[in-house]
C-alpha positions in Angstrom: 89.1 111.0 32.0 85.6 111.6 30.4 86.2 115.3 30.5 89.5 115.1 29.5 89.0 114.0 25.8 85.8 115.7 25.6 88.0 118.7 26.1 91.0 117.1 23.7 88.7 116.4 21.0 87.1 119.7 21.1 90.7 121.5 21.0 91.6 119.0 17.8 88.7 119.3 15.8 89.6 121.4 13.2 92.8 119.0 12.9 92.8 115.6 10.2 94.4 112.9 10.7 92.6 109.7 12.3 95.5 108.5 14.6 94.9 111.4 17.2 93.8 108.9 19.9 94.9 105.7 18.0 98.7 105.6 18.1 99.5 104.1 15.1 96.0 102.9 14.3 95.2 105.3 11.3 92.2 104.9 8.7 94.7 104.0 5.9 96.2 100.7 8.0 94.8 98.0 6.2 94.8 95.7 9.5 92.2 95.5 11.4 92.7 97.8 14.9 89.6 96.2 17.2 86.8 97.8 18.2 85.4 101.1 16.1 89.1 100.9 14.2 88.6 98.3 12.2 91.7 99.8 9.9 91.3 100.9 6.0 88.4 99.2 4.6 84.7 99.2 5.7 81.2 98.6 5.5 79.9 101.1 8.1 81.5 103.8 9.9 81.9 101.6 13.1 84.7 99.9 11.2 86.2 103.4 11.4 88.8 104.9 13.9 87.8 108.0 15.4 87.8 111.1 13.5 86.8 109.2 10.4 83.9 107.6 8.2 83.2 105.0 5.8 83.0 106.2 1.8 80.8 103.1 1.3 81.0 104.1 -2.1 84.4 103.1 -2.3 84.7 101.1 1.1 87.4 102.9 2.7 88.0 105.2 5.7 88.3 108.6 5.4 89.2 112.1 7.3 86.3 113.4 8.4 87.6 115.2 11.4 86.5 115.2 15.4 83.9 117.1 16.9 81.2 117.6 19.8 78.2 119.4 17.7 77.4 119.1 13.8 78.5 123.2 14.0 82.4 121.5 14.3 81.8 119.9 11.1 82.1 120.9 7.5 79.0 120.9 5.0 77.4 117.9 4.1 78.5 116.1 7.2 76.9 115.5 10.5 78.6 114.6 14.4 78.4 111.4 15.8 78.6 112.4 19.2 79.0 108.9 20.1 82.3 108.6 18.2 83.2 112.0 18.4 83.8 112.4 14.8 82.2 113.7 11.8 80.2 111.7 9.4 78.9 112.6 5.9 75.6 113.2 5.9 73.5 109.8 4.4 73.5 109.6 0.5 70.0 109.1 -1.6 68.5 108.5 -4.7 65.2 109.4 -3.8 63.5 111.8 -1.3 61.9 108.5 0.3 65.8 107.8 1.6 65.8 111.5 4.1 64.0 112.1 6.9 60.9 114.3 7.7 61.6 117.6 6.6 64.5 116.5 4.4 64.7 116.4 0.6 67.0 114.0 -2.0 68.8 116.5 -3.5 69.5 114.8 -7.2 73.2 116.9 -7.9 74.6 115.9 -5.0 73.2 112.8 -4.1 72.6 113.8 -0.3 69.4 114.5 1.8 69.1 118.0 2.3 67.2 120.1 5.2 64.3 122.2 4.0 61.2 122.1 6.6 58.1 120.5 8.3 55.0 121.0 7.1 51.2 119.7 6.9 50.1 122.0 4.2 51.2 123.4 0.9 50.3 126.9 2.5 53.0 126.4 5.3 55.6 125.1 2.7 54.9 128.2 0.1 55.3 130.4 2.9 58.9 129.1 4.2 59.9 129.6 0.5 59.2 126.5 -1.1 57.2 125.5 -3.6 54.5 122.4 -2.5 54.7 120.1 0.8 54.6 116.2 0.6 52.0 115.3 3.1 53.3 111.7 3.8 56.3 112.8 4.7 55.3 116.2 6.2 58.1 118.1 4.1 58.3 121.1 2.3 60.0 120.7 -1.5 61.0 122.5 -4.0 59.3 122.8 -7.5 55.5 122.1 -8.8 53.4 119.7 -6.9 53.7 116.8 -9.2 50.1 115.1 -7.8 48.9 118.6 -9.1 47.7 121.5 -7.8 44.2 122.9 -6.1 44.0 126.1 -8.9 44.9 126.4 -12.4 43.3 126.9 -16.2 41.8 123.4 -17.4 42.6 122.6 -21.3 42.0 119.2 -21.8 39.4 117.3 -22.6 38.8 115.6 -19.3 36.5 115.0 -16.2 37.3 116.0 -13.1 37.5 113.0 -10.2 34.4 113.0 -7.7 36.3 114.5 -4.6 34.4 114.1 -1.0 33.1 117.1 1.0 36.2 118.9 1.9 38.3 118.4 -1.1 38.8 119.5 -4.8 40.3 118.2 -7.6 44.0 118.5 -8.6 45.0 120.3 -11.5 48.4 119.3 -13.6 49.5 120.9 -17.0 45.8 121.8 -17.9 44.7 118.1 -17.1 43.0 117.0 -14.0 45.2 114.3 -12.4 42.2 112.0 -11.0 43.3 112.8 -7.6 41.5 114.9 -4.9 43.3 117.7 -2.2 41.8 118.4 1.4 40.8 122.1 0.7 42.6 123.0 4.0 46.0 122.0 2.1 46.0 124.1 -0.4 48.6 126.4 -0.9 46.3 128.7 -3.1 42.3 129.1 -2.3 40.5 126.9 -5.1 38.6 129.3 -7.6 34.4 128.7 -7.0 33.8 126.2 -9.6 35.8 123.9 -7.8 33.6 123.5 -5.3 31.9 120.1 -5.7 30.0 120.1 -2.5 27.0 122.7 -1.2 28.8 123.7 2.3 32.5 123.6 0.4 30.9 126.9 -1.9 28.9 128.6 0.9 32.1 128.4 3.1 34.1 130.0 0.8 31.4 132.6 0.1 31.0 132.0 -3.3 27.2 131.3 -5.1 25.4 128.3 -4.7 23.5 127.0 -7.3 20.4 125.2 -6.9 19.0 123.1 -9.2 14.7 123.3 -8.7 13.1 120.1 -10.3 9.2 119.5 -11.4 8.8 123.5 -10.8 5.6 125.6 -11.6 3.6 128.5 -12.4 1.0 129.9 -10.4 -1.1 128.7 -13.1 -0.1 125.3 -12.7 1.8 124.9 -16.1 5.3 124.1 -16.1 8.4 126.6 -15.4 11.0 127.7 -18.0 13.8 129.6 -18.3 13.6 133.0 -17.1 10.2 132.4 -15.2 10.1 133.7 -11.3 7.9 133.1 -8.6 7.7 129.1 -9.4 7.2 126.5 -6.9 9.7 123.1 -7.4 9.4 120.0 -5.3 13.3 120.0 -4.5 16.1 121.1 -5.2 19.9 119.5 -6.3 23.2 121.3 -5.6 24.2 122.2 -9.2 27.4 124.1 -8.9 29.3 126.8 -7.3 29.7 130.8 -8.8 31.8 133.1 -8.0 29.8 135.9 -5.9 30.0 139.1 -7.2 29.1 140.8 -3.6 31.6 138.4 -2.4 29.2 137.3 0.7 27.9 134.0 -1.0 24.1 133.5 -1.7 21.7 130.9 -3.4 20.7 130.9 -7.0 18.0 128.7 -8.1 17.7 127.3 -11.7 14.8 125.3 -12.9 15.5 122.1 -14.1 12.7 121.8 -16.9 
C-alpha cells in the first residue's frame, strides 16, 4: 500500500488540488477533517490536508502541491517527505531566523541558501562578500563588524587585539573589535600587525625598539648612531619589507 501512493503521489505532483487522497476533505472546508486535515484554517501545516500548507500569515490552507524530493516543488518551497507535500520555505526577519549557511533575504522575507563557511576567505571565494562566523555562513555585502584592510581617516585608536588578530576597519574608523588573522578575506597590510611573530610571519619588518643604548664611548645613542649597545629591546611596530623576506630594524629609544 506504502508503494502504491508513493508511486500515486509522485504521478500527481505537478497536479493542485488538496482532496487528491481526501475525498471531500479539501483545504478550503472549514470543518475540521481529523488528523493532518484539520480543514481551512490553521496554525501549523499539520492542520493541513495533504498537498497543502499553512499561510500563517493569513491562517489558512493553501495549494502547495505533492511531492517526494524538494526538486517536485516550485521555488521558495521545500518537501515534507513526511506529508508528502510541499511547504513554503520558513519566513524571516532577520538572518538569525535561517539556518547555517542560509541568509534572511529582506525583499522577500524568506531564508535563502548561500554557503558554509569559517572564513571571510572561503565566503569571498564562493562569490560572496564576508562570512558570519557564528553562524558559519557566507552573506552578501560589506562585513558590517568591519573589515581586516582598509585606509583609516578618523581620528581614532585602534583596539589592543591578542596575538593572532588585527583590528577591524569600518568606513575609515576602527570599529573596537578584533579579527583572527586566519579569517580574513584580504591579508592585513604590515602596520596591522600588533604582535612581533604576527609581522615576522607575514614577512614584513620588525621594528625593535633598543632602550638605555650606547656608544662605544659610553655616552648615550641618538638618532642615526650605529654600532650602539641597548639593554633591551620593545616590539615597536611592523614595516612593510621591501625585499619582501621580513627582517629586524632596530630604533633607539633615547
Amino acid at each position: 500500500m506504502k508503494t502504491f501512493l508513493s508511486a500515486a503521489i509522485l504521478a500527481c505532483s505537478a497536479l493542485a488540488g488538496c482532496n487528491l487522497y481526501f475525498g471531500d476533505h479539501h483545504h478550503g472546508d472549514d470543518t475540521p477533517s481529523g488528523s493532518g486535515s484539520s480543514g481551512y484554517t490553521c496554525t501549523s501545516n499539520a492542520d493541513c490536508a495533504a498537498g497543502c500548507y499553512c499561510d500563517t500569515q493569513t491562517g489558512t490552507c493553501e495549494e502547495g502541491g505533492f511531492c517526494g524530493t524538494d526538486s517536485d516543488c516550485p521555488a521558495g518551497f521545500h518537501c515534507d517527505t513526511d506529508r508528502s507535500s510541499c511547504e513554503a520555505d520558513p519566513g524571516c526577519t532577520a538572518d538569525t531566523d535561517c539556518a547555517s549557511g542560509q541568509y534572511c533575504d529582506a525583499s522577500t522575507g524568506t531564508c535563502t541558501d548561500s554557503c558554509t563557511c569559517t572564513t571571510d576567505e572561503q565566503a569571498q571565494a564562493a562569490g560572496y562578500g564576508y562570512c558570519d562566523t557564528t553562524r558559519k555562513t557566507c552573506m552578501t555585502g560589506t562585513n558590517p563588524n568591519g573589515e581586516c584592510t582598509g585606509d583609516v581617516t578618523c581620528n581614532t585608536a585602534a583596539p589592543a587585539c591578542g596575538e593572532g588578530q588585527v583590528p577591524l576597519i569600518l568606513n575609515g574608523c576602527y570599529t573596537g573589535q578584533c579579527s583572527d588573522i586566519t579569517a580574513c578575506g584580504t591579508a592585513p597590510v604590515c602596520s596591522a600587525f600588533q604582535h612581533q611573530d604576527d609581522c615576522s610571519a607575514a614577512s614584513c619588518t620588525v621594528v625593535s625598539i633598543g632602550h638605555d643604548c650606547t656608544k662605544p664611548d659610553g655616552s648615550a645613542c641618538t638618532a642615526g648612531d650605529s654600532n650602539c649597545t641597548c639593554a633591551y629591546f620593545t616590539y615597536g611596530g611592523c614595516e612593510d619589507s621591501e625585499s619582501g623576506s621580513g627582517g629586524v630594524l632596530i630604533r633607539a629609544a633615547n
